[in-house]
N, C-alpha and C positions, 0 to 999 in steps of 0.2 A: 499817423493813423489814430482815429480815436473811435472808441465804441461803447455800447450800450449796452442794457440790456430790460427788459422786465423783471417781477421780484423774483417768481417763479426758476426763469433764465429759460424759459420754453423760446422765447424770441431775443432774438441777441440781431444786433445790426454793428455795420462797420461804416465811417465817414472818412473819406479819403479829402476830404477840401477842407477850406478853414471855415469856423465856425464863427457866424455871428455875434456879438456880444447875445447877451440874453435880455428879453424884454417880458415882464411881468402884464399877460392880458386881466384885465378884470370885468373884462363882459360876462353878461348872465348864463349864456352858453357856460364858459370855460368855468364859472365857479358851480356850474349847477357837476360838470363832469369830472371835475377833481376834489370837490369838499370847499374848494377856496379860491385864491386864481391860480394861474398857471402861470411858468416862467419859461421860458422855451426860447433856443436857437434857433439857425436855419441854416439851410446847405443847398447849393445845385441837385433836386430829385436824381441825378444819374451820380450824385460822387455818394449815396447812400445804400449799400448790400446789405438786406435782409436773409435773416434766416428763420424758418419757423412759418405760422401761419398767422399771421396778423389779420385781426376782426375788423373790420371796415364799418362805420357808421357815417350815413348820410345826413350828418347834422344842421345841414342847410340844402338850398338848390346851389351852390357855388362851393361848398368845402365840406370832406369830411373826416372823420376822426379816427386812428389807429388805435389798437387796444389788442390788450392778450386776454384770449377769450377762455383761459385757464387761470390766472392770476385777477384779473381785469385792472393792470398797469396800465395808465392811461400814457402813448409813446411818442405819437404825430398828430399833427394839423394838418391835412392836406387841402389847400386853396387854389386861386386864380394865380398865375404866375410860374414862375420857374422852379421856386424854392419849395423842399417841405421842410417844416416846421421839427424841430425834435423838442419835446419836452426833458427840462434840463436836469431833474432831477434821475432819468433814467440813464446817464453817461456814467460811463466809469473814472474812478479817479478824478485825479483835476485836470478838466482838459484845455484849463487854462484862460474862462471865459469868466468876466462877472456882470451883473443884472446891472443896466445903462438907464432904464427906464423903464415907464410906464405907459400901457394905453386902454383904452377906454371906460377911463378913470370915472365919467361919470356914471357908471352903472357897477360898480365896484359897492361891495358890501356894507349894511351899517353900523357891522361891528367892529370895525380897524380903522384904522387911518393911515395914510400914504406918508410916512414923517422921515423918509431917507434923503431929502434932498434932493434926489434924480429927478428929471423930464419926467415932465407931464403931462399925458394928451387926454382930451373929452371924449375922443373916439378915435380913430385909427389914425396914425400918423408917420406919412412915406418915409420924413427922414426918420425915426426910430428904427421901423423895422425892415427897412432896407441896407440899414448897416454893415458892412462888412470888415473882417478882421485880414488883414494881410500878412 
């Protein structure tokens, strides 16, 4: 079992499946919502128990964004698909997962540079973030 939480701890969530490696997005969306880009897992939406009231924002017409609307920890990506998204740095401990890659690199900031060696996508890229850990 691994778990989460916001800074606050107003929303705490539990993941019963295995998580993802983690993939660093750097689209304009995700650095405009966290300061920088985001690094985030992902799990089956039904192996994910929340607790608390999580803030929902419609950040697109196809996916939106989890937040604690008391801390404002930014928590989930929820998209098209099966999976949501958990942003990595809200997990407890080490729950055993490290950052595999990168995507959509070209809209990524012009302050830093990508210089870890990992995968590197222009824009979204199936085998990245369909990864799964067994």
């Amino acid at each position: 079992m691994t778990t989460g939480s916001c800074l606050c701890g107003a929303i705490r969530y539990e993941v019963s499946a295995a998580l993802r490696p983690v993939i660093a997005c750097h689209c304009a969306q995700c650095r405009k919502t966290s300061g920088h880009h985001v690094a985030a897992t992902s799990v089956p939406r039904e192996a994910v128990e929340m607790s608390g009231d999580v803030t929902w924002y419609a950040s697109s017409d196809t996916a939106r964004r989890g937040f604690c609307g008391i801390c404002g920890s930014n928590l989930f990506w929820d998209g098209p698909g099966s999976h949501l998204s958990i942003f990595a740095g809200t997990l407890d401990g080490d729950p055993g997962v490290r950052l595999a890659g990168h995507i959509f690199c070209v809209d990524k900031g012009a302050y830093y540079e990508i210089a870890d060696g990992l995968p590197q996508a222009a824009q979204d890229d199936p085998e990245l973030t369909t990864q799964v850990t067994l």
